[in-house]
C-alpha positions in Angstrom: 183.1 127.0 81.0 186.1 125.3 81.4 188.2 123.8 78.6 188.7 120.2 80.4 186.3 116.9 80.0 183.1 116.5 78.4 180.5 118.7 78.0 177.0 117.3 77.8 174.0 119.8 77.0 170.2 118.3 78.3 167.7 119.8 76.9 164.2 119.5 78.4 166.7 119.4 81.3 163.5 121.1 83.7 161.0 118.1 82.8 160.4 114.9 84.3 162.6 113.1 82.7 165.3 115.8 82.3 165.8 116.3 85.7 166.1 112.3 86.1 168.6 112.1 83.3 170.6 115.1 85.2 170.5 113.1 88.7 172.0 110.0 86.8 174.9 111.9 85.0 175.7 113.7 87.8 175.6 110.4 90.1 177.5 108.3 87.3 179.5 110.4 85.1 182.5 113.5 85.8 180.6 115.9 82.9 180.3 119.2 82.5 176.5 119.7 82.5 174.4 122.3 81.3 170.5 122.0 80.9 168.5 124.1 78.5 164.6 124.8 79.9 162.1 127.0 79.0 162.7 129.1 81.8 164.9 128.5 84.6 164.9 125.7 86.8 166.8 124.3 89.8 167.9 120.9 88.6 170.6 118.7 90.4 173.9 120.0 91.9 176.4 120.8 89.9 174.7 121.7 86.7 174.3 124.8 85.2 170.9 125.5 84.1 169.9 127.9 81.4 166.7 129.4 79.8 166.9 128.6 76.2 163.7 128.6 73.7 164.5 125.9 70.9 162.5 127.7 68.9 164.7 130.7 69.4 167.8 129.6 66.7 169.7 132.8 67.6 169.8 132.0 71.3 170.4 128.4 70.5 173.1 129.1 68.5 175.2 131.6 71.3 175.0 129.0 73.4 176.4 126.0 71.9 178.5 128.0 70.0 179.7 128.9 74.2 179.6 125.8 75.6 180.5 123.2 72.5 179.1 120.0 73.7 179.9 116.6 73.1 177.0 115.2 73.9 173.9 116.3 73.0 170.4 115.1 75.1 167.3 116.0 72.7 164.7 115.5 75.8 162.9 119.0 74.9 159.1 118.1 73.9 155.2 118.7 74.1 154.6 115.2 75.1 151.2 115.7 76.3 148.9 114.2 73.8 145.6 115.2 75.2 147.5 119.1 74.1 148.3 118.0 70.7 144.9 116.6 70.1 143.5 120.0 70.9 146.7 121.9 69.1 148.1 119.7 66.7 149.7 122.8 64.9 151.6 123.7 68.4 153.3 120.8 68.8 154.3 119.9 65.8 156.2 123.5 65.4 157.4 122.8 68.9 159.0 120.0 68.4 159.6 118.9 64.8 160.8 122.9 64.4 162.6 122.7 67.4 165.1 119.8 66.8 165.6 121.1 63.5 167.0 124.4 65.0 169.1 122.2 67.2 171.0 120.0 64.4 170.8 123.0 62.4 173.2 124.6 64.8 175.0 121.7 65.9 175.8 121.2 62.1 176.6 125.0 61.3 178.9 125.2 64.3 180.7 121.6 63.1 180.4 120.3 66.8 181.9 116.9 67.0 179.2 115.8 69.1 176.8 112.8 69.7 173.3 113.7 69.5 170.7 111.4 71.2 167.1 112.0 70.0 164.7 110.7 72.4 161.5 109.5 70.3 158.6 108.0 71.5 156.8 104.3 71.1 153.8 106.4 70.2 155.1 106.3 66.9 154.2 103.0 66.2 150.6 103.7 66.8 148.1 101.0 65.9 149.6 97.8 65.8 148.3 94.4 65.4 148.6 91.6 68.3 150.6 89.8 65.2 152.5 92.1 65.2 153.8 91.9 69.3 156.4 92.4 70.9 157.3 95.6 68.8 160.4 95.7 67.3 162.6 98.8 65.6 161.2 97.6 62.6 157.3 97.8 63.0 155.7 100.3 60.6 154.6 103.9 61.7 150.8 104.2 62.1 150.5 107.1 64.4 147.2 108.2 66.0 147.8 111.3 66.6 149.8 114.9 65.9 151.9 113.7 69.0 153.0 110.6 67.6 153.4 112.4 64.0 155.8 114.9 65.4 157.9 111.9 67.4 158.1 110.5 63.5 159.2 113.9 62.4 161.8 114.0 64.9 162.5 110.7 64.9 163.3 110.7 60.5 165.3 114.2 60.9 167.6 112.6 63.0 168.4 109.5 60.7 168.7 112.1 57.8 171.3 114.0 59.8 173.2 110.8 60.4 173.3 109.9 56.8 173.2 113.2 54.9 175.6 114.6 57.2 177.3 112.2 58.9 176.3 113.4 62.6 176.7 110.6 65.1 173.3 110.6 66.0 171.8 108.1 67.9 167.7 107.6 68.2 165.6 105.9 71.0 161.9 105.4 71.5 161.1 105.0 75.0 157.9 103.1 76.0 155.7 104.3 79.1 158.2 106.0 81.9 157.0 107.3 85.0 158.2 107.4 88.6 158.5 110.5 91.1 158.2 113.7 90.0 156.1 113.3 87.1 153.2 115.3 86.2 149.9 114.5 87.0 148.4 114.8 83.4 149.7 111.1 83.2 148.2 108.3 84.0 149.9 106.7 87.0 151.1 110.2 87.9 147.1 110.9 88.0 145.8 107.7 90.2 148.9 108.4 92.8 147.9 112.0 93.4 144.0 111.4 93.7 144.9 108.3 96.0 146.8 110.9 98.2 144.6 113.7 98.3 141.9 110.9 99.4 144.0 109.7 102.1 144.4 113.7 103.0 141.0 114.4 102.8 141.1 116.9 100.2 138.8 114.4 97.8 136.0 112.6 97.9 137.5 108.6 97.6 136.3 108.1 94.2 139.5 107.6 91.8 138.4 109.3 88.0 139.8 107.1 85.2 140.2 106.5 81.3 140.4 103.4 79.7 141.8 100.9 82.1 141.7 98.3 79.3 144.7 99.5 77.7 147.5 97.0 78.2 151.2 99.1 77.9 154.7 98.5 78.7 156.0 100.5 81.9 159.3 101.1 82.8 160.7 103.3 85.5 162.2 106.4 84.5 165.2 106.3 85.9 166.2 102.5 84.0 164.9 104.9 81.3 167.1 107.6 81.7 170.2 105.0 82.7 169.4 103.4 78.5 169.6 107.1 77.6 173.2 107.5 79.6 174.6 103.9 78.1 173.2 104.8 74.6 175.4 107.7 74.0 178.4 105.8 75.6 178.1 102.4 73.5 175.5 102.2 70.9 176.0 102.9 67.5 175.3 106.4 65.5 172.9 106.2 63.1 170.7 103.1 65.0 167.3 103.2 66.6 166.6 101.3 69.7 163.5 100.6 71.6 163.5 101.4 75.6 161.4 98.6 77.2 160.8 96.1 79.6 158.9 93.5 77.5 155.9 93.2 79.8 152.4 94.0 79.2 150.5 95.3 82.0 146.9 96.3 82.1 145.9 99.5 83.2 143.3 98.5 85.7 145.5 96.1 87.1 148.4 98.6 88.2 145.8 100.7 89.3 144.4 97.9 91.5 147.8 97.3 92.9 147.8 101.2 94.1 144.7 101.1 95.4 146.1 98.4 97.5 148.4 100.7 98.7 146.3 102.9 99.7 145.5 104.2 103.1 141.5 104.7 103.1 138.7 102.8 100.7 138.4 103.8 97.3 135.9 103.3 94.4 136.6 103.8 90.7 134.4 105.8 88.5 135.6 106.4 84.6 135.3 109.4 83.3 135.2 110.2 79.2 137.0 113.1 79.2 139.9 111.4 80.0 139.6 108.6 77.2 141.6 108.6 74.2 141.0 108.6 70.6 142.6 105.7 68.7 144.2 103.9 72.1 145.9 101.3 70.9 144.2 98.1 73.1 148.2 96.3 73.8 151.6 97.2 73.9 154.4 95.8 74.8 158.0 96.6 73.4 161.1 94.4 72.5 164.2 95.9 73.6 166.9 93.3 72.6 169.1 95.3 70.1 169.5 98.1 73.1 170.6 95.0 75.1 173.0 94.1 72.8 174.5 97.2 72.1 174.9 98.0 75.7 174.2 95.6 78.1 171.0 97.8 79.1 168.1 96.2 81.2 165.2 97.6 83.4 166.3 96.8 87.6 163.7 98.4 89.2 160.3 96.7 89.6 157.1 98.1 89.3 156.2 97.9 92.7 159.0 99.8 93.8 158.1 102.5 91.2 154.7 102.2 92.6 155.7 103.0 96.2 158.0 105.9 95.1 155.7 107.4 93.1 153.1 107.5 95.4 155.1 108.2 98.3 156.3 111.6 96.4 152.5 112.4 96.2 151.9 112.0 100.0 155.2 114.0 100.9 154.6 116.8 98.1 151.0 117.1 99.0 151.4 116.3 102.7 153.4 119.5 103.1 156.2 117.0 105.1 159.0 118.0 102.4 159.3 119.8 99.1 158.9 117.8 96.0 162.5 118.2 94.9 163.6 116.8 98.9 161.5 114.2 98.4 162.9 112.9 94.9 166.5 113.3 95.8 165.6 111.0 98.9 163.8 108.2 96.5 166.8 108.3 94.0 169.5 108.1 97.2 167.7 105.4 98.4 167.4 103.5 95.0 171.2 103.9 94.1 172.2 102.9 97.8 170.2 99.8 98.4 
């Protein structure tokens, strides 16, 4: 590595929102970057990529101790919940025992670094329409081992901050998607069954869950821009919800797609894919990330929309690989 600039370490730097994250540093910022996956992946242009287990501490440890980052990305995650309804024991080793291991090491190697934990509006859980638009401050009541382990990660970073004195900053992001994501997700799901129709591959008959639901959707990459300004201007030690402030039923962004969409389509629900203890609305307040710095969403939702299914169509289309396809969508969002 070289001993010039700043060093910033991703990890989850393979997933969705990793490899987002790595296309806005890489577009915004003159850091070093090296991402930490699972296995290894090509991500962006100019940053390194290594296969790192956070659940490995001696690994970890060799390579911070390497590259010494200033800035730490905590992206790494199970952050399927349907998996940690079925393994609640998994994911809460994976990822509550997995951040440990990384401020363990970033303490123990007395990094002077700025760690951003990336937490999750799951946390909040049930919440009552009182209660709306949720603020930093709303209670905990999670319904699930997913949103149990965001807590857990969520607490071990504020006891860093104050039993240590690590500048570490926390953020719960509310629902993100856009191209690239995987179709286990909701949007994700209805864009790739709307282009397999359109392909022939499916019979036109869209399989949903609970299109009730009423959540807060953002694009991923304002999402990953918040993360970029957070560890630039807000303050160590803070929480800060990542939202747009707008409510949108499920069925209605669903009804926009299907007006996007190329052939006739019916919907047909299907039970496996409902989930237990949904919450029926929410819808996040973002103000104090505002404040700190200057952070608001710029994309709308039917841009997202468009990109997201447009990546579908290309990916499954054969016309380009996915990665082609992305880097396309993200040129054309920063350029006009």
């Amino acid at each position: 590595m070289s001993g010039e600039g700043k060093v910033a370490l991703i990890t989850g730097a393979g997933g969705f929102a990793g490899r987002h994250l790595i296309a806005e540093l890489e577009r915004t910022t003159d850091w070093e970057l090296v991402g930490l996956a699972l296995r290894p992946t090509p991500a962006g242009t100019r940053t390194r990529m290594l296969a790192c287990d956070l659940l490995d501490r001696e690994l970890l440890e060799r390579t911070l101790a390497q590259y010494r980052p200033r800035l730490v990305f905590h992206l790494a995650a199970q952050s399927y919940v349907p998996h940690a309804v079925a393994a609640p024991g998994n994911t809460l080793i994976n990822n509550v025992i997995g951040q440990l291991n990384l401020l363990e090491v970033c303490r123990g190697l007395e990094l002077d670094a700025t760690v951003l934990v990336v937490g999750s509006s799951d946390a909040y859980g049930l919440v009552y329409p009182s209660e709306l638009p949720i603020t930093e401050q709303q209670p905990f009541r999670p319904g699930n081992a997913y949103a149990v382990s965001k807590i857990a990660q969520d607490m071990l970073g504020y006891q860093y901050w104050l039993a240590y004195g690590m500048r570490v900053i926390r953020v719960r992001p509310f629902n993100h998607f856009g191209p690239g994501q995987s179709d286990r997700f909701a949007i994700a799901n209805f864009t790739r069954q709307i282009a397999e129709a359109e392909l022939g591959r499916i019979e036109p008959a869209l399989l949903v869950g609970n299109l009730e639901a009423e959540r807060d959707f953002l694009d991923v990459r304002d999402v990953v821009r918040a993360y970029r300004l957070a560890v630039e201007r807000a303050e160590p030690g803070e929480v800060y919800n990542v939202a747009s402030g707008t409510a949108r039923r499920i069925g209605d962004v669903l009804a926009q797609l299907m007006q996007r969409a190329r052939v006739a389509l019916t919907v047909r629900q299907d039970p496996t894919r409902m989930r237990p203890a949904d919450s029926p609305r929410l819808v996040g307040n973002a103000t104090k990330l505002h404040a700190a710095t200057g952070w608001e969403p710029t994309i709308a939702i039917e841009r997202s929309l468009d990109d997201t299914l447009d990546y579908w169509r290309h990916t499954l289309g054969g016309l380009s690989g996915a990665s082609e396809v992305e880097l396309a969508i993200r040129e054309r969002d920063h350029l006009g």
